[in-house]
Backbone atoms as SQL, in Angstrom:
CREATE TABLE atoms (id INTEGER PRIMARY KEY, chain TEXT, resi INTEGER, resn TEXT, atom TEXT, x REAL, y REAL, z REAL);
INSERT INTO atoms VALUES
  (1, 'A', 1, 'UNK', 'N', -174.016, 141.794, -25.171),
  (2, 'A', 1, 'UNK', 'CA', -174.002, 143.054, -24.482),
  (3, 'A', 1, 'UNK', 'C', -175.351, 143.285, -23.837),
  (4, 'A', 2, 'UNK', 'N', -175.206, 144.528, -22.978),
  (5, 'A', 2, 'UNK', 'CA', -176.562, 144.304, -22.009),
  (6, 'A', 2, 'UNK', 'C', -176.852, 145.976, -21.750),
  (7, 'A', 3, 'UNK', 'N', -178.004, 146.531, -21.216),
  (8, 'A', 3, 'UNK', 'CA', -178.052, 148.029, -20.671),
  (9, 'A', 3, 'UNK', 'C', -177.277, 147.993, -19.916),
  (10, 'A', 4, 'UNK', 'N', -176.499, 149.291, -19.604),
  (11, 'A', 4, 'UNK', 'CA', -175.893, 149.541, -17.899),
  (12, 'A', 4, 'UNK', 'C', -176.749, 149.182, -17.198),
  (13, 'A', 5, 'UNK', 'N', -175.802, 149.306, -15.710),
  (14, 'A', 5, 'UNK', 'CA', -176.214, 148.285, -14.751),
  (15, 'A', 5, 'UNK', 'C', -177.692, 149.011, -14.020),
  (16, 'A', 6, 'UNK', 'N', -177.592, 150.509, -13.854),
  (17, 'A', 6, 'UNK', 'CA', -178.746, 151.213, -13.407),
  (18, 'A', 6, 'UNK', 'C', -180.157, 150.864, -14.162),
  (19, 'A', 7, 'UNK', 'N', -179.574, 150.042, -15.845),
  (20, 'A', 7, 'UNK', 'CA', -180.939, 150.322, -16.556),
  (21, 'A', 7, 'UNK', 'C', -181.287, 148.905, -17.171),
  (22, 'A', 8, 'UNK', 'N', -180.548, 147.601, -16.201),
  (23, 'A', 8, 'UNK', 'CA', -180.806, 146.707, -16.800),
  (24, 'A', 8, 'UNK', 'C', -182.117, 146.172, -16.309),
  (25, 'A', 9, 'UNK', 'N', -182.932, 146.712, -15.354),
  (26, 'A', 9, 'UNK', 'CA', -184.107, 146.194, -15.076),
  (27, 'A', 9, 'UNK', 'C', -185.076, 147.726, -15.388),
  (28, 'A', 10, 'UNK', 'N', -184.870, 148.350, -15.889),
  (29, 'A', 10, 'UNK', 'CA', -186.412, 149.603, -16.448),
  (30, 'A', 10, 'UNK', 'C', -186.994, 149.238, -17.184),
  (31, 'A', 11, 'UNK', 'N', -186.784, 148.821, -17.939),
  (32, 'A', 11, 'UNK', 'CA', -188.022, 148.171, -18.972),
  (33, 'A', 11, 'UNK', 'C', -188.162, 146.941, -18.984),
  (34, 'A', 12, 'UNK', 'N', -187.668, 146.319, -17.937),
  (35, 'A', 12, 'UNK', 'CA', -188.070, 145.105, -17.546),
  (36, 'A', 12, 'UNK', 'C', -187.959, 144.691, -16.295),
  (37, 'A', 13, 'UNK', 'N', -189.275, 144.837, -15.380),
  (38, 'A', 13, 'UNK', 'CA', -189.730, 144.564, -14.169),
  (39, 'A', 13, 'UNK', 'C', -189.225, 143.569, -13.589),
  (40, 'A', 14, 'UNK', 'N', -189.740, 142.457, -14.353),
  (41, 'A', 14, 'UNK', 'CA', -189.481, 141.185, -13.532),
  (42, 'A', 14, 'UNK', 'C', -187.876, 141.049, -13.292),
  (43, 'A', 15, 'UNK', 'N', -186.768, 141.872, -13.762),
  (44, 'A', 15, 'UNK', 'CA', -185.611, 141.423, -13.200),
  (45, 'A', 15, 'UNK', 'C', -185.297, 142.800, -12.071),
  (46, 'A', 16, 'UNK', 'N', -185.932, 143.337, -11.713),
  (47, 'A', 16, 'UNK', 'CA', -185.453, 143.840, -10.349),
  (48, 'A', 16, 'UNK', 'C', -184.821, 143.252, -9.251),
  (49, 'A', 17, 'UNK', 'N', -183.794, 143.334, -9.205),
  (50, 'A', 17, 'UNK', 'CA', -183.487, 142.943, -7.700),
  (51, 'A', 17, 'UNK', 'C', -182.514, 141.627, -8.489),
  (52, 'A', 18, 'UNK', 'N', -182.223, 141.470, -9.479),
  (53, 'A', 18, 'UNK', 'CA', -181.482, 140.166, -10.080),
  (54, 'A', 18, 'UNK', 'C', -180.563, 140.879, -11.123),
  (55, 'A', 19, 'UNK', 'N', -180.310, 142.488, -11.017),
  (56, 'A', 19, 'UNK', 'CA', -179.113, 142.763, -12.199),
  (57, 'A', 19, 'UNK', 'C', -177.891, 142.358, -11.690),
  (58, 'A', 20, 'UNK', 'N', -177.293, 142.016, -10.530),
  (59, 'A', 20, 'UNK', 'CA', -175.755, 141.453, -10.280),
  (60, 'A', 20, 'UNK', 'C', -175.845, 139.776, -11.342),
  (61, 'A', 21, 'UNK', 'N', -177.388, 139.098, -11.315),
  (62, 'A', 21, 'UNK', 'CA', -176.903, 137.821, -11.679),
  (63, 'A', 21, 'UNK', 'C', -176.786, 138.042, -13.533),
  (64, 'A', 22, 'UNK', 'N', -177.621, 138.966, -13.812),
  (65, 'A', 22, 'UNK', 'CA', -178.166, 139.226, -15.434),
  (66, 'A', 22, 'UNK', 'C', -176.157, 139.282, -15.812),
  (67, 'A', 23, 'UNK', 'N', -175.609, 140.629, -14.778),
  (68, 'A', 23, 'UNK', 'CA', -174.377, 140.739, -15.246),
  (69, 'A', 23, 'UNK', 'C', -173.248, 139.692, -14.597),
  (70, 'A', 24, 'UNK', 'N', -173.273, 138.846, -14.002),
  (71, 'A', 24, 'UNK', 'CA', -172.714, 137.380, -13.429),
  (72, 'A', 24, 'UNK', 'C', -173.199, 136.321, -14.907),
  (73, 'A', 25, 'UNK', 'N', -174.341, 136.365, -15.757),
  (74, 'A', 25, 'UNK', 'CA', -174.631, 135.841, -16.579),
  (75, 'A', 25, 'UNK', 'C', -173.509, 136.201, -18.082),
  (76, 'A', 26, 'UNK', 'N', -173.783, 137.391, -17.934),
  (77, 'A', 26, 'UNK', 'CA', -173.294, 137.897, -19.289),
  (78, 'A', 26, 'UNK', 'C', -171.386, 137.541, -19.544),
  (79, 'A', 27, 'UNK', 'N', -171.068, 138.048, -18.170),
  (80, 'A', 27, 'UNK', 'CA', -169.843, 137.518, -17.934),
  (81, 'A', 27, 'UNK', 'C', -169.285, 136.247, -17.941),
  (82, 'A', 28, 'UNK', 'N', -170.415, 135.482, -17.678),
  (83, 'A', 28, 'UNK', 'CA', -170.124, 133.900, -18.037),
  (84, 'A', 28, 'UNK', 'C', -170.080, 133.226, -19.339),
  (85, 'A', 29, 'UNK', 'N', -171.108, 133.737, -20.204),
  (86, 'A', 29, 'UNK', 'CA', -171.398, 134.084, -21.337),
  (87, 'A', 29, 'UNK', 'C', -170.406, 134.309, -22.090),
  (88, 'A', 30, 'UNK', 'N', -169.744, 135.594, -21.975),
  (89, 'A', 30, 'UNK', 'CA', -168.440, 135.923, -22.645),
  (90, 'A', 30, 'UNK', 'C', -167.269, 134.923, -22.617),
  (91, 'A', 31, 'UNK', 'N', -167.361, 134.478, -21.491),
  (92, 'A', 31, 'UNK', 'CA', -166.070, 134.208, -21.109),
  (93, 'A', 31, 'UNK', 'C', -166.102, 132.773, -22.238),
  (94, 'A', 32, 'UNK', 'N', -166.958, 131.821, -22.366),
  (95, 'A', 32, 'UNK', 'CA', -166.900, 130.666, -23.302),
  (96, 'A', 32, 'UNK', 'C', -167.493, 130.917, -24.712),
  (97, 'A', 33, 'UNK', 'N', -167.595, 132.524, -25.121),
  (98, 'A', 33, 'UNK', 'CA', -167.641, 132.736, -26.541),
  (99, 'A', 33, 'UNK', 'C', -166.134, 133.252, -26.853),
  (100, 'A', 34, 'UNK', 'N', -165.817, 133.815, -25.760),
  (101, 'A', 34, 'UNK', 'CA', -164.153, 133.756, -26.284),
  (102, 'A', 34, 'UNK', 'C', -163.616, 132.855, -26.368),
  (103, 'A', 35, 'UNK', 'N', -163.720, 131.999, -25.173),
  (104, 'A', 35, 'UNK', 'CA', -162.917, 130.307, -25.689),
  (105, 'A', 35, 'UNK', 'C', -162.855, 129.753, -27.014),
  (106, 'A', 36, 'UNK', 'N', -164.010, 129.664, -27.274),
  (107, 'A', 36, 'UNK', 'CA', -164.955, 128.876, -28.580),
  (108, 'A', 36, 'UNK', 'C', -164.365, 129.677, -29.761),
  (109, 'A', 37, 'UNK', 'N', -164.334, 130.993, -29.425),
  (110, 'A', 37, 'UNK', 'CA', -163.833, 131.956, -30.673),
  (111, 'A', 37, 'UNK', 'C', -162.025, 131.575, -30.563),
  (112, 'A', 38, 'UNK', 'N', -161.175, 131.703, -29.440),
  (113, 'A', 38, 'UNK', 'CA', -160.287, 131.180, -29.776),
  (114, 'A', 38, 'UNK', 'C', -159.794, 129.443, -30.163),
  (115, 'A', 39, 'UNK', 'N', -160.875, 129.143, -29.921),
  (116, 'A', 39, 'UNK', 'CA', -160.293, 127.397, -29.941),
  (117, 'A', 39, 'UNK', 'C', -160.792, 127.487, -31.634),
  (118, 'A', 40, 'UNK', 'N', -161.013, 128.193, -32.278),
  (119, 'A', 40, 'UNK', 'CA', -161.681, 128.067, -33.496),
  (120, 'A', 40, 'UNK', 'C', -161.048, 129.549, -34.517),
  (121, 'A', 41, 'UNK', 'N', -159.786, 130.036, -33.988),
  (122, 'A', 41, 'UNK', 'CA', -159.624, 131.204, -34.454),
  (123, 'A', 41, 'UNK', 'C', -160.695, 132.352, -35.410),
  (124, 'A', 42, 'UNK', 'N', -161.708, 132.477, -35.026),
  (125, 'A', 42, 'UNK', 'CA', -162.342, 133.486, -35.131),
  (126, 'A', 42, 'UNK', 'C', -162.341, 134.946, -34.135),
  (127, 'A', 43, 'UNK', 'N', -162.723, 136.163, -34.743),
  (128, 'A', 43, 'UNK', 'CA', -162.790, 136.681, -33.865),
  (129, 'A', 43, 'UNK', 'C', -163.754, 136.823, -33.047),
  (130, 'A', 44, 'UNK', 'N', -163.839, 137.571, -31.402),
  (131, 'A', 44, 'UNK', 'CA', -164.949, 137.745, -30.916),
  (132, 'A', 44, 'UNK', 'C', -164.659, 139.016, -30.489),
  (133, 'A', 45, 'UNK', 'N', -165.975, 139.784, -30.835),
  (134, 'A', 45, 'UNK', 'CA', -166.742, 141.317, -30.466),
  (135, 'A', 45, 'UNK', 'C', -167.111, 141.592, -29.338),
  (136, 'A', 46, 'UNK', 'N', -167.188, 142.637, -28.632),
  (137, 'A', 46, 'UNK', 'CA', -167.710, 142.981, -27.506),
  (138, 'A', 46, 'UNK', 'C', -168.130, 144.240, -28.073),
  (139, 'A', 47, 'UNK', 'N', -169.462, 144.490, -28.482),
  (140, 'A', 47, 'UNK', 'CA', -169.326, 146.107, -28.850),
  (141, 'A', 47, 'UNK', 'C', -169.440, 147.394, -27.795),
  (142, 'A', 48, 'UNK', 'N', -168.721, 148.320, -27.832),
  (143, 'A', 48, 'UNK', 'CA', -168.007, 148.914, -26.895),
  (144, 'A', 48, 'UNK', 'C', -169.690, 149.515, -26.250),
  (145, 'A', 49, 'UNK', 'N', -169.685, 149.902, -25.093),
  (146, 'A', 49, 'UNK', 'CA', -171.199, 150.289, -24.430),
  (147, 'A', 49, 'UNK', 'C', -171.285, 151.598, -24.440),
  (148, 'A', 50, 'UNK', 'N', -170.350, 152.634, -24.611),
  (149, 'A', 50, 'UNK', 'CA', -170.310, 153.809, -24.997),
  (150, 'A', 50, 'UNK', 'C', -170.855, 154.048, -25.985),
  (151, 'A', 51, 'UNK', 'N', -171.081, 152.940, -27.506),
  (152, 'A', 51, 'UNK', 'CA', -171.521, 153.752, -28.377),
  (153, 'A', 51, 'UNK', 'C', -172.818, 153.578, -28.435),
  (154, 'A', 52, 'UNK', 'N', -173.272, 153.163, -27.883),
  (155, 'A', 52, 'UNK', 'CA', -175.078, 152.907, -27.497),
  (156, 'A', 52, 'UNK', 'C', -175.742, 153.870, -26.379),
  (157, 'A', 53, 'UNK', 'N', -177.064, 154.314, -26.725),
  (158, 'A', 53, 'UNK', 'CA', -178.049, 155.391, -26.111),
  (159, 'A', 53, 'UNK', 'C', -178.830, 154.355, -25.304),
  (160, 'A', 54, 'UNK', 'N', -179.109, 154.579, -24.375),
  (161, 'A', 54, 'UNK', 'CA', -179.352, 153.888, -22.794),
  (162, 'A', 54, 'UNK', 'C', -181.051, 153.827, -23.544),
  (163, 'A', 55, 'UNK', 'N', -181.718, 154.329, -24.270),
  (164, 'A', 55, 'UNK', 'CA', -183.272, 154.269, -24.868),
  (165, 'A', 55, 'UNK', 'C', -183.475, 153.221, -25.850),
  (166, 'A', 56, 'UNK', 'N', -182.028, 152.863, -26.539),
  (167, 'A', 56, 'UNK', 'CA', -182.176, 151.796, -27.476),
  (168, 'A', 56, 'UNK', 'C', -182.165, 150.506, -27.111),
  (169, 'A', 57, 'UNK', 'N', -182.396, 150.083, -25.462),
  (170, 'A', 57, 'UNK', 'CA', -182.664, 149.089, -24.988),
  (171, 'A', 57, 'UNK', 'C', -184.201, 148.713, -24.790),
  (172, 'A', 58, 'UNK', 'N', -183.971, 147.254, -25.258),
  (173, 'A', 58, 'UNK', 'CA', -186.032, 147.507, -25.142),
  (174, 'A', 58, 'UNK', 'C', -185.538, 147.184, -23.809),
  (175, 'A', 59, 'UNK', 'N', -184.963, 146.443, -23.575),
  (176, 'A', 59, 'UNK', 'CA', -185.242, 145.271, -21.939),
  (177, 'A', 59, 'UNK', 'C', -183.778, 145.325, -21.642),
  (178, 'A', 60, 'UNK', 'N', -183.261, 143.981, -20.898),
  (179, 'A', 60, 'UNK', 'CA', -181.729, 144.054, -20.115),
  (180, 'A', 60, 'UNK', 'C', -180.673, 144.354, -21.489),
  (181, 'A', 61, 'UNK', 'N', -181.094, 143.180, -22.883),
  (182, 'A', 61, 'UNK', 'CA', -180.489, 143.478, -23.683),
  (183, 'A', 61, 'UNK', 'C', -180.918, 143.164, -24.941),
  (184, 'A', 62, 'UNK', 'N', -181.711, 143.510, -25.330),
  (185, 'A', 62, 'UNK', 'CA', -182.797, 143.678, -26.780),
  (186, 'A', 62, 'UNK', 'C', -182.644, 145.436, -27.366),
  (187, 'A', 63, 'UNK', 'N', -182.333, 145.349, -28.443),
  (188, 'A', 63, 'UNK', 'CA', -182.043, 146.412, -28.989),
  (189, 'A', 63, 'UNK', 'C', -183.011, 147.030, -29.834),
  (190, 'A', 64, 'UNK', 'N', -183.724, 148.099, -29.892),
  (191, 'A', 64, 'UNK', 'CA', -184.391, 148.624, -30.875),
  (192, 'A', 64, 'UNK', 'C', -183.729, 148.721, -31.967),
  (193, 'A', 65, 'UNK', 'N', -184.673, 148.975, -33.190),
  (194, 'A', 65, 'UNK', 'CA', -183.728, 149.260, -34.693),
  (195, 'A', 65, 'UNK', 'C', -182.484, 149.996, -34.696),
  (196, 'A', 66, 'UNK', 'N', -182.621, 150.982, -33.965),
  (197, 'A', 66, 'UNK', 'CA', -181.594, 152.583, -34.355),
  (198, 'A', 66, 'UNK', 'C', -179.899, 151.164, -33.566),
  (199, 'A', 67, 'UNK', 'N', -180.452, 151.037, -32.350),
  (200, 'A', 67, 'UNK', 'CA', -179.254, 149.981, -31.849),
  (201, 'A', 67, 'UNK', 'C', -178.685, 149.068, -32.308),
  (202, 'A', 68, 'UNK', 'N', -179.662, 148.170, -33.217),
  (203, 'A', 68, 'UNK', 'CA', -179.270, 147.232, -33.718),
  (204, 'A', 68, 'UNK', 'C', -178.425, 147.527, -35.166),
  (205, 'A', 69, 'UNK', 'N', -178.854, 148.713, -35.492),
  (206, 'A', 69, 'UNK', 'CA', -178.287, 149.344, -36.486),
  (207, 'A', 69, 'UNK', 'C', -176.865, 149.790, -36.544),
  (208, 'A', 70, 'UNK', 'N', -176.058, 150.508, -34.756),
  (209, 'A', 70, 'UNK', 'CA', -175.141, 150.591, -34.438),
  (210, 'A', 70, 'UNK', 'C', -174.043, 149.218, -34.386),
  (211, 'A', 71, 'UNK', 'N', -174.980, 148.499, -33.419),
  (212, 'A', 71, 'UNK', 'CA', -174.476, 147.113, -33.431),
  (213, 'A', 71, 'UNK', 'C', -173.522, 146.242, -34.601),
  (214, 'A', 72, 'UNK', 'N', -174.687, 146.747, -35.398),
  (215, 'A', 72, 'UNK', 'CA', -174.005, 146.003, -37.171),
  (216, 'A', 72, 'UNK', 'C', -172.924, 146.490, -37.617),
  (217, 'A', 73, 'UNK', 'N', -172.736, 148.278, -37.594),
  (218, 'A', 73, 'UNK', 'CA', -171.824, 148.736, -38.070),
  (219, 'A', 73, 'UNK', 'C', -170.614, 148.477, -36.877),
  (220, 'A', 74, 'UNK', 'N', -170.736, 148.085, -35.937),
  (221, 'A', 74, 'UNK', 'CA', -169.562, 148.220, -35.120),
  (222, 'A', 74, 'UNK', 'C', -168.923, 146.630, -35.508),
  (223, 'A', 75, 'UNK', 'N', -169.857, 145.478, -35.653),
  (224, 'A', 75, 'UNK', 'CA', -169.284, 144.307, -36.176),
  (225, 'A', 75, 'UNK', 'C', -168.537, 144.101, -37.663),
  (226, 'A', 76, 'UNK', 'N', -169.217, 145.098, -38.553),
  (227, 'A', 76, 'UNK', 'CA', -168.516, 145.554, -39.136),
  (228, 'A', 76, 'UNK', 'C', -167.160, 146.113, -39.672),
  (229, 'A', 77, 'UNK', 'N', -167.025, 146.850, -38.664),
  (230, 'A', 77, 'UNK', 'CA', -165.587, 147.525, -38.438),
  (231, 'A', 77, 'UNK', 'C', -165.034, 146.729, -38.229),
  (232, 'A', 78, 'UNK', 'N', -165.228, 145.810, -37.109),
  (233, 'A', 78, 'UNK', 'CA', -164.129, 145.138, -36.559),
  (234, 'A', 78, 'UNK', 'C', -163.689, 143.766, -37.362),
  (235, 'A', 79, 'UNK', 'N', -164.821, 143.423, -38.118),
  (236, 'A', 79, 'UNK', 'CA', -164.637, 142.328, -39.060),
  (237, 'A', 79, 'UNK', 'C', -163.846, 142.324, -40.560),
  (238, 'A', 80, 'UNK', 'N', -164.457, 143.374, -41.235),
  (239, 'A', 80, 'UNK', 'CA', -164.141, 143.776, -42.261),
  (240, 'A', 80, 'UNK', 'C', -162.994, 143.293, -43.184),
  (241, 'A', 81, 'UNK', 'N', -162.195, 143.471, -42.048),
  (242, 'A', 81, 'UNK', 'CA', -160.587, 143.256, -42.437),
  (243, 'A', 81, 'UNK', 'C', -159.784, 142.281, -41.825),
  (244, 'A', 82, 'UNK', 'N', -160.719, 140.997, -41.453),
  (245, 'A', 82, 'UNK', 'CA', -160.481, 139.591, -40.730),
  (246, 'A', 82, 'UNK', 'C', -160.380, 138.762, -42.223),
  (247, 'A', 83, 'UNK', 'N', -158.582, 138.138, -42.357),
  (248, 'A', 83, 'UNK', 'CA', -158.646, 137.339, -43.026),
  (249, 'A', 83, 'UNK', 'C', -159.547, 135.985, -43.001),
  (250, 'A', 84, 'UNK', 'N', -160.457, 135.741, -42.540),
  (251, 'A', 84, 'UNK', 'CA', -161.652, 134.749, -42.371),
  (252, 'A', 84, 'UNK', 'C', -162.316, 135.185, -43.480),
  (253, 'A', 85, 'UNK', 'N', -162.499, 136.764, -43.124),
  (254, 'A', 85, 'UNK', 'CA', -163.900, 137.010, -44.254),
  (255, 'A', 85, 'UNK', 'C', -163.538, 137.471, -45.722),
  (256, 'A', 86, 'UNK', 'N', -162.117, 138.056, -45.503),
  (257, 'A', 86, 'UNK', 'CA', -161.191, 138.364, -46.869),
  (258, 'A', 86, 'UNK', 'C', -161.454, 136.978, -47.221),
  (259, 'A', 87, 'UNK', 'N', -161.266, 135.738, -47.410),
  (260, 'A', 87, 'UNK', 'CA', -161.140, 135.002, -48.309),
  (261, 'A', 87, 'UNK', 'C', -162.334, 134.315, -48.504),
  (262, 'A', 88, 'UNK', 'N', -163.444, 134.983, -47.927),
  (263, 'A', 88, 'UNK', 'CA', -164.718, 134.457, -48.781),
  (264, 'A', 88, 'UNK', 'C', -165.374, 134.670, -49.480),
  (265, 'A', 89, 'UNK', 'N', -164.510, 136.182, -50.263),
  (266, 'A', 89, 'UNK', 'CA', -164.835, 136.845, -51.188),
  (267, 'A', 89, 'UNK', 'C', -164.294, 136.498, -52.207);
């Protein structure tokens, strides 16, 4: 995941003028962690961008504590109750 698109270069200069490729990246990105996650039945996360504060970005997509903190609990949720992780208990 990454800042919105207005805020993927504020705290980080040097990508001005390059957020279409940052998000052309990320999208590429996704697209062969889903593969990989389905060729391997695991699941894969996207954590939703709504539940993140546009300040908890240090840079395009580095998360301060409070974010990374959201982050966890949202992998969480969605994991929790993945027979993968049920039986490694």
């Amino acid at each position: 995941m990454q800042a919105r698109r207005q805020n993927l270069s504020k705290n980080a200069g040097a990508f001005k003028g390059f957020e279409e490729a940052l998000i052309l990246g990320l999208e590429k990105n996704y697209d062969v962690m889903r593969e990989i996650a389905t060729r391997y039945r695991v699941p894969f996360v996207i954590p939703p961008q709504d539940r993140f504060e546009d300040e908890w970005f240090q840079d395009n997509c580095h998360l301060s504590p409070a974010g990374e903190e959201v982050k966890a609990q949202i992998m969480f949720e969605q994991l929790r109750d993945h027979p993968i992780f049920l039986s490694a208990l």
